[in-house]
C-alpha positions as CSV (number, residue, x, y, z in Angstrom):
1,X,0.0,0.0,0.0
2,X,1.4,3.1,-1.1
3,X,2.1,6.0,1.6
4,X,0.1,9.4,1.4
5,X,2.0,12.2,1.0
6,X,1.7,13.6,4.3
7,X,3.0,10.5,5.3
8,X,6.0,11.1,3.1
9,X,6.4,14.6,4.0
10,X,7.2,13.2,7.8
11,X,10.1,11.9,6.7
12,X,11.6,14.2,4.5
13,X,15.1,16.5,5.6
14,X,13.7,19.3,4.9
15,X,16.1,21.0,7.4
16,X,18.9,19.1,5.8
17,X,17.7,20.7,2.1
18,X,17.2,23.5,2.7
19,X,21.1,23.7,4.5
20,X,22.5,22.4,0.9
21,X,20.8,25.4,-0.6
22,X,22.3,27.8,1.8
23,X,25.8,25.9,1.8
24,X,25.5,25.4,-2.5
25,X,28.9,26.7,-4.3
26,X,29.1,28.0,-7.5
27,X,30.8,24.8,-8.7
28,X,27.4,22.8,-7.8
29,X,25.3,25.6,-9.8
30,X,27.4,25.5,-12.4
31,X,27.3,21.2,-12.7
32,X,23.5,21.5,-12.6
33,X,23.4,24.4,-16.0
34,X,25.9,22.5,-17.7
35,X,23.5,19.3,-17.8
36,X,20.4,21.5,-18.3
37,X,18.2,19.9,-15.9
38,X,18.0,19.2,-12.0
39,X,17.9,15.4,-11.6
40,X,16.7,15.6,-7.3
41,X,15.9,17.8,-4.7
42,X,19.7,18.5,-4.2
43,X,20.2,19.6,-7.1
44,X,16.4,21.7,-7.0
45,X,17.6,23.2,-3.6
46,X,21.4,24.3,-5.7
47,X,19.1,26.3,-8.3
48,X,17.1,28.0,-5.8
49,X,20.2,29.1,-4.0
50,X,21.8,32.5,-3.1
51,X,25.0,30.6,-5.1
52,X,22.3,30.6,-8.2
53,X,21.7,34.2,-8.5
54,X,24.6,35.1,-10.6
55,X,23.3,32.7,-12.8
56,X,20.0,33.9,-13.5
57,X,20.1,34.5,-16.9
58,X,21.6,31.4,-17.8
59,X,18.7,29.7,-15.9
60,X,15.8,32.1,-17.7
61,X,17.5,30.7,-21.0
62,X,17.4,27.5,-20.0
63,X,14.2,28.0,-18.8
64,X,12.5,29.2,-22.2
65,X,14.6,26.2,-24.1
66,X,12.9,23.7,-22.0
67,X,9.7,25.2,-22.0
68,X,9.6,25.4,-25.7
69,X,10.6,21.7,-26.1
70,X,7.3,20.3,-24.4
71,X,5.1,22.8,-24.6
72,X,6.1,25.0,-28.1
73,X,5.3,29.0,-28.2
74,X,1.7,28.6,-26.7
75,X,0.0,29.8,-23.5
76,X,-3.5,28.5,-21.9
77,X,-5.6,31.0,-20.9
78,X,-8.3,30.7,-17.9
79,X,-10.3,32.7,-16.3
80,X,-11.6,32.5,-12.4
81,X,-15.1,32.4,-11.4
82,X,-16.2,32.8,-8.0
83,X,-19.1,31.3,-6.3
84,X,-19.4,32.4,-2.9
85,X,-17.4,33.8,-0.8
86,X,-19.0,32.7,2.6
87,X,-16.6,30.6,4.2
88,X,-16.6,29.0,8.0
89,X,-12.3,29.4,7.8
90,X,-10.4,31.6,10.2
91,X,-7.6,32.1,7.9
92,X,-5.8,35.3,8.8
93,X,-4.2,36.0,5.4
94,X,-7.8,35.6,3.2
95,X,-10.5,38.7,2.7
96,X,-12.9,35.5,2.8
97,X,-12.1,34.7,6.5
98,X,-15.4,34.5,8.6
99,X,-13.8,37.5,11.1
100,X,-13.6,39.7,8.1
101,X,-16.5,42.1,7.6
102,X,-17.2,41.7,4.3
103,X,-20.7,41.4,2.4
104,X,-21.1,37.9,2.3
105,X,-22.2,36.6,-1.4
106,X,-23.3,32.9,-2.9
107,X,-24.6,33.0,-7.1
108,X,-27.6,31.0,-7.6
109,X,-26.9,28.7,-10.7
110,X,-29.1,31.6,-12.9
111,X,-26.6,34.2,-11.9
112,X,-23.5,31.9,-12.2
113,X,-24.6,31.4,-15.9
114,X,-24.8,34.9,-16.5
115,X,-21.2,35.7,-15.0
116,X,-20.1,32.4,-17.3
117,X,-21.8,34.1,-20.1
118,X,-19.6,37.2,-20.0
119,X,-16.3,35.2,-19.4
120,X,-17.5,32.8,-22.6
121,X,-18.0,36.5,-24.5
122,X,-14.1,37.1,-23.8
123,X,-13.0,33.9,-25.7
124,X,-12.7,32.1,-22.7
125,X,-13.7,28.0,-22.6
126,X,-11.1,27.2,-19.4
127,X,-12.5,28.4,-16.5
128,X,-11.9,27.9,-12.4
129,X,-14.7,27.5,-10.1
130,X,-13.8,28.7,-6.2
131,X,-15.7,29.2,-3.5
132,X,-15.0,29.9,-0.3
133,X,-15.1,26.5,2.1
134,X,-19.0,26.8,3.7
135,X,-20.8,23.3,3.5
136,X,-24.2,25.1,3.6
137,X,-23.4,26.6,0.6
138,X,-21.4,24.9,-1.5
139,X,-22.6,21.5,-1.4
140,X,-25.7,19.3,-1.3
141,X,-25.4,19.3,-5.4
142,X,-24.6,23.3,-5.9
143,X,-21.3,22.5,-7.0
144,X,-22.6,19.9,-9.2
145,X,-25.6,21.6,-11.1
146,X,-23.4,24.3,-11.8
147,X,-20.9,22.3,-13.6
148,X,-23.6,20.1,-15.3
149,X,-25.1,23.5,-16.6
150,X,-21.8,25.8,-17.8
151,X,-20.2,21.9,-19.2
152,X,-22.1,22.5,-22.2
153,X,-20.1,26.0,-23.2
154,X,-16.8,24.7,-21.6
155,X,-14.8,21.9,-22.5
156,X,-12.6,22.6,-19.3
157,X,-13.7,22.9,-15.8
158,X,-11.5,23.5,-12.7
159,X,-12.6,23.2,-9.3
160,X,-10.7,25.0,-6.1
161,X,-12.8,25.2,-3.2
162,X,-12.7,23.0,0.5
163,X,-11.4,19.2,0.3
164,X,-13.5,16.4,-0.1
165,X,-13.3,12.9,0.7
166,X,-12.5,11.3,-3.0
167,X,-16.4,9.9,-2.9
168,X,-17.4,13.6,-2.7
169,X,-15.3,14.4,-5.9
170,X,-16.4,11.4,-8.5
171,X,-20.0,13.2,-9.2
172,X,-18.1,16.4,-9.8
173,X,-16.2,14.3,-12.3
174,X,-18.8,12.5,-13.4
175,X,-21.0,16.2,-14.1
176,X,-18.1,17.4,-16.4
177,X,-14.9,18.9,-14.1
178,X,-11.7,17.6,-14.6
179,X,-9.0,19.7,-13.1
180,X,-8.5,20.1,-9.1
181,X,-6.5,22.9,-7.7
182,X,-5.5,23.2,-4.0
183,X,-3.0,25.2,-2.6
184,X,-1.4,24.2,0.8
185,X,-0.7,27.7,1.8
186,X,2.2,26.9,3.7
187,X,4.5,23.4,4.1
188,X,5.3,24.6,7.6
189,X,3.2,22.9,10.1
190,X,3.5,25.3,13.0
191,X,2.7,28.3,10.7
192,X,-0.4,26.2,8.9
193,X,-1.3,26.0,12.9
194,X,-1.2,29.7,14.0
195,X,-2.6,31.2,10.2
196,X,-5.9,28.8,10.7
197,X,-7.3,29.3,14.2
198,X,-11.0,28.1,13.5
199,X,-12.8,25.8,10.8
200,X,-12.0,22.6,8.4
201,X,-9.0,24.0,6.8
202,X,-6.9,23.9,10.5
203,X,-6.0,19.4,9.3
204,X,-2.7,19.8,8.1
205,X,-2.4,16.6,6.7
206,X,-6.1,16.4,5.1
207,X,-5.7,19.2,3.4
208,X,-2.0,18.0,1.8
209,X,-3.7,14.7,0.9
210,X,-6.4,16.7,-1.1
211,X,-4.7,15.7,-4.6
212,X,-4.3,12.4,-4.3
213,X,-7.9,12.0,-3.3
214,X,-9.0,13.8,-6.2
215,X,-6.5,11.7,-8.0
216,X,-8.7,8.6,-7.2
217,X,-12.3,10.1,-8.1
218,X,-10.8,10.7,-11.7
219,X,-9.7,13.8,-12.1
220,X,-7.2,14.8,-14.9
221,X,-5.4,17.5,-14.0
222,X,-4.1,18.1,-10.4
223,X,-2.9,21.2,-9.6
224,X,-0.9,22.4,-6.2
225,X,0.9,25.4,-5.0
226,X,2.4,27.4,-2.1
227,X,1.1,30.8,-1.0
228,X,4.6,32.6,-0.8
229,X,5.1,35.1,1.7
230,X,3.6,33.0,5.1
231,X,7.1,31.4,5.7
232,X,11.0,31.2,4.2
233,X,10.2,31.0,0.6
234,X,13.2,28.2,-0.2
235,X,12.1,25.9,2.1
236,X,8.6,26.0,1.0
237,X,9.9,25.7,-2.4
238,X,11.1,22.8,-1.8
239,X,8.4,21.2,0.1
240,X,6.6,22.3,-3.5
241,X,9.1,20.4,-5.4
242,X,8.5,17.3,-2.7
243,X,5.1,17.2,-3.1
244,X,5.0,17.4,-7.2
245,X,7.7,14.5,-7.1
246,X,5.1,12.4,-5.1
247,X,2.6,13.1,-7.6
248,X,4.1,12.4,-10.1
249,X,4.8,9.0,-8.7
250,X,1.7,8.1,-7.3
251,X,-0.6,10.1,-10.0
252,X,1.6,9.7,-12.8
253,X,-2.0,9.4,-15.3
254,X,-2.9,12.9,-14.1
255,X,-1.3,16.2,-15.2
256,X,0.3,18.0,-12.7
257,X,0.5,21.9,-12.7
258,X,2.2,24.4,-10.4
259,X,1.2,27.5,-9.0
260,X,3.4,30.2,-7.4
261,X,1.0,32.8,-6.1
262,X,2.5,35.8,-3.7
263,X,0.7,37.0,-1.0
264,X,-1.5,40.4,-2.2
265,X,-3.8,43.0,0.0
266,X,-7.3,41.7,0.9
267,X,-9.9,42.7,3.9
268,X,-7.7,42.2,7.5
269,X,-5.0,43.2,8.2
270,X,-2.2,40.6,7.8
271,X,1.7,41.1,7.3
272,X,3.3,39.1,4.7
273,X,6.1,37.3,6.9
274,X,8.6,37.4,4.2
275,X,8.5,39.3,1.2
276,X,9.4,37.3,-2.5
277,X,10.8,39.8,-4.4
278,X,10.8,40.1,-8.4
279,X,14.6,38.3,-8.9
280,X,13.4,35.7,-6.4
281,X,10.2,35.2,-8.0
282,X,11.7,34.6,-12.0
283,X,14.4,32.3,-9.9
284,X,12.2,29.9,-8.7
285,X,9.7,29.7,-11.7
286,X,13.0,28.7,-13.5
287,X,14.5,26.3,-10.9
288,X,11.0,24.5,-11.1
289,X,11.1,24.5,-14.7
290,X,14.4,23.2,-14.6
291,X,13.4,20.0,-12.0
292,X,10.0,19.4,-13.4
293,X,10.1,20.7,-17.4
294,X,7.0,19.0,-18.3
295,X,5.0,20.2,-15.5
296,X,2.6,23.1,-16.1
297,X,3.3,26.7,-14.4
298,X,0.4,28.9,-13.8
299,X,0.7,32.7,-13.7
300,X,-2.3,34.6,-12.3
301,X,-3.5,38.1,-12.4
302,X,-1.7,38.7,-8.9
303,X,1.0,39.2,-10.5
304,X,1.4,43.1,-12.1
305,X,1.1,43.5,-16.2
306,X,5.0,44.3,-16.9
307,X,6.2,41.4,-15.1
308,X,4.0,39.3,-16.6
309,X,4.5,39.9,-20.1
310,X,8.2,39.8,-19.3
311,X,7.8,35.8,-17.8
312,X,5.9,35.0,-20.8
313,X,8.9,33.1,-22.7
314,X,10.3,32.2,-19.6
315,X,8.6,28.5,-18.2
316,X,5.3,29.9,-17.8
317,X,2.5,27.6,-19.3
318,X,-0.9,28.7,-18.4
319,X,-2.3,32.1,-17.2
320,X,-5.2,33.7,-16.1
321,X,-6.6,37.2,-17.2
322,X,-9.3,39.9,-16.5
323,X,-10.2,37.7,-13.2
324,X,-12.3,39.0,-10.7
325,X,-12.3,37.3,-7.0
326,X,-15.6,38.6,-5.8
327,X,-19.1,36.2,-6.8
328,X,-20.8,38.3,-9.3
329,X,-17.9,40.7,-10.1
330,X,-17.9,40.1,-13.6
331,X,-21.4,41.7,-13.7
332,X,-19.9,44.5,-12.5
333,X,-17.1,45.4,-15.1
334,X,-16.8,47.9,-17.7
335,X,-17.8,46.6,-20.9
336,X,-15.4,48.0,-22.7
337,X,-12.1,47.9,-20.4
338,X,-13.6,44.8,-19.0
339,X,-12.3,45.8,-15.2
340,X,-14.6,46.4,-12.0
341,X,-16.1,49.8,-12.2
342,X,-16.6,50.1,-8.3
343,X,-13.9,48.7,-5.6
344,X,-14.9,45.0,-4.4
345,X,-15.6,44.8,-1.2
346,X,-16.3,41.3,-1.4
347,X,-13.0,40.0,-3.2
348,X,-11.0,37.8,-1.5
349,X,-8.1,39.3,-2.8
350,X,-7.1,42.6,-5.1
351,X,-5.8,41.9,-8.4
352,X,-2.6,43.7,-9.8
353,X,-2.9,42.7,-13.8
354,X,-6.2,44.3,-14.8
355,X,-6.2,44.4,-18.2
356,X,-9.2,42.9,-20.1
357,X,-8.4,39.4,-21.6
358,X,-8.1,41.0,-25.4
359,X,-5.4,42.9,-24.0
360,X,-3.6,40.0,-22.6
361,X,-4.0,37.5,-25.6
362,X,-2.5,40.4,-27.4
363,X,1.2,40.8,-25.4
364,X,1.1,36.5,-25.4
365,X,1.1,37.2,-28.9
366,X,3.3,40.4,-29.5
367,X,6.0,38.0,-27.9
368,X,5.4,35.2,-30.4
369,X,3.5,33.0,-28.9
370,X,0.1,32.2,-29.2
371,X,-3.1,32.9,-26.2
372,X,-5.0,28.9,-26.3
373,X,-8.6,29.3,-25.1
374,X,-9.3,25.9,-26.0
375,X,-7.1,22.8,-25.5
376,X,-9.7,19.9,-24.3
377,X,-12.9,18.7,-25.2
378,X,-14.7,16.0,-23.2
379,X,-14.9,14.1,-26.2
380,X,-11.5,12.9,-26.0
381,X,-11.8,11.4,-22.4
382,X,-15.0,8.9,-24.5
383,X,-12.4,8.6,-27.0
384,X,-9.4,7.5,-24.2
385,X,-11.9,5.7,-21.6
386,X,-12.6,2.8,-24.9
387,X,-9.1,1.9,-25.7
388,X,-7.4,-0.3,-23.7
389,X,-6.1,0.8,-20.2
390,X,-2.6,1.0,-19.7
391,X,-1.2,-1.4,-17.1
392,X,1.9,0.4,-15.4
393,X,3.5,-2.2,-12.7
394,X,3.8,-0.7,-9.6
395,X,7.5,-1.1,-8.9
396,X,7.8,0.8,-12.2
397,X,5.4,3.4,-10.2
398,X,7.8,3.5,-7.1
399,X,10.9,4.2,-9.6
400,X,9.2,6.3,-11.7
401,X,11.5,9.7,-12.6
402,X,9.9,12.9,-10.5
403,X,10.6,14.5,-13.5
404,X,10.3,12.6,-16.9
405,X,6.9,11.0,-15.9
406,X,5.5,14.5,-15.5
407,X,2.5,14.8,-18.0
408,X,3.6,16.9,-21.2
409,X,0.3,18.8,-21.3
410,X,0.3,19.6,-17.8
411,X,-1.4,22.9,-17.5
């Protein structure tokens, strides 16, 4: 029976990592470049080193080489669509927390499909459902009528809202999702502890375990991520890289995707405990596309419009644009400009890119590659589910590579 990953995580050094990245010489950076690729965590923890930083350009070109072998000159767009925003968490970094005093908002279905319709307007056929983690609201079928009802207009559904047991996934699956994104916030366990006081999302371990469950109800595309600025960003980098090797073990028929969010303002009053700054930021979306090059990257609208068109060529895979994180903001946008005409109040966090989608597609494409709105179609799961299954042994499973058996459409 194979281990969960909190399980795993339990016995990992990550002490003893994150000491090689502060101890890494030059020599060790150097040996990594030379071959192009980081083979283990070692060798992760030399590229996100202080030792490293002289060598960020080298690793940016490497970066874009590698990206452009699996993925070519191409970007998926997506777009966010928010739910609800009631949640029972006390989460002291979210504008969703329950202590916040924000207005409180949940779409019916009608008013979901008219949000969806505006998104659909833009171009957009990916889209991310989220919803803040309140069972009154966001279960008992919600969840699932609204995917059975926008399925029909797009091909790709994700789904990032509170954890479910993997029998509470399978009708999402079964209604048309097939994409799962959870973030653990943070890898460190006494942080996780003292930034969630009150609600579900205090299990450590349940919450880390969240992929793999969805990994057994069927989904296709698993997607994980650290909130940077909560704890040292190294060491929760390479807690990041720890958990994508595991998946890509364990869930090696699933496409696994990365996110690399930084903390932004939102309702309370929380400190980012350490700041990622720019250099930092285009070092680690390298170093991960360096130990994991056929793993998807996502880049999302926290992120502000210069330094976003400038990571374009450089590993990013997948990003979202003219997203709004309050339920029914879309509604509320400029036609034209397609951005919020009033402030929020009920986001859970401000955006910095706010450029309409149009605008976005049309830097992708000023930098040569091309804005994908489109990349799936349920179809093609009919078409996969009636040839014959692959049988993969499972000591070929436990020796898998953490980074060759990464999905090449991971996204």
């Amino acid at each position: 029976m194979k281990l969960s990953f909190s399980k795993i995580f339990e016995t990992i050094d990550l002490q003893g990592l994150s000491e090689i990245s502060a101890q890494t010489r030059t020599s060790e950076v150097q040996r990594v470049l030379n071959r192009g690729e980081a083979n283990s965590l070692e060798e992760f923890a030399n590229l996100i080193s202080p030792a490293a930083e002289p060598y960020l350009e080298s690793m940016c070109r490497l970066s874009q080489a590698v990206t452009l072998k699996h993925f070519g000159k191409t970007m998926r767009m997506f777009a966010p669509l928010y739910l609800s925003n009631e949640c029972v968490n006390v989460c002291r970094y979210c504008g969703f927390s329950r202590h916040n005093d924000i207005p409180r908002i949940t779409l019916s279905i009608e008013d979901v499909e008219r949000e969806a319709k505006l998104l659909h307007e833009q171009g957009f056929r990916s889209i991310l459902l989220v919803a803040g983690e309140h069972p009154k609201y966001v279960s008992n079928g919600y969840v699932e009528s609204v995917v059975r009802r926008l399925s029909q207009e797009f091909p790709s559904i994700a789904l990032e809202l509170g954890p479910l047991e993997a029998s509470g996934y399978s009708p999402l699956v079964n209604a048309g999702c097939e994409a799962l994104i959870v973030y653990q916030e943070t890898y460190d366990e006494d942080t996780y502890q003292s930034l969630h006081t009150a609600g579900p999302k205090k299990h450590f371990s349940w919450r880390m375990d969240t992929a793999e469950r969805a990994y057994q109800a069927g989904f296709r595309r698993l997607g994980i991520g650290a909130l940077f600025g909560l704890h040292d960003w190294r060491r929760e980098a390479i807690s990041l890289a720890c958990h994508a090797q595991h998946l890509s073990r364990t869930c090696w028929k699933a496409q696994v995707s990365l996110s690399l969010p930084r903390m932004r303002p939102s309702a309370g009053e929380f400190e980012q405990v350490e700041f990622l700054p720019d250099h930092h930021f285009v070092q680690l979306i390298a170093a991960f596309r360096l130990f994991a090059p056929k793993a998807g990257i996502t880049l999302s609208t926290r992120e502000p419009a210069p330094l976003r068109d400038g990571l374009i060529p450089l590993g990013i895979t997948s990003m979202s644009a003219g997203s709004s994180t309050e339920p029914g903001g879309y509604s509320a946008f400029d036609e034209s400009s397609f951005t919020p005409i009033d402030e929020q109040p009920g986001e859970q966090f401000h955006i910095a890119d706010e450029r309409p989608p149009a605008v976005v597609a049309k830097a992708i494409a000023n930098a040569g590659y091309e804005p994908v709105w489109k990349d799936f179609d349920q179809s093609l799961l009919s078409e996969q589910s009636a040839k014959e299954p692959i049988n993969r042994p499972d000591d070929q499973t436990d020796k898998a590579d953490p980074v060759e058996s990464l999905d090449p459409l991971s996204c």
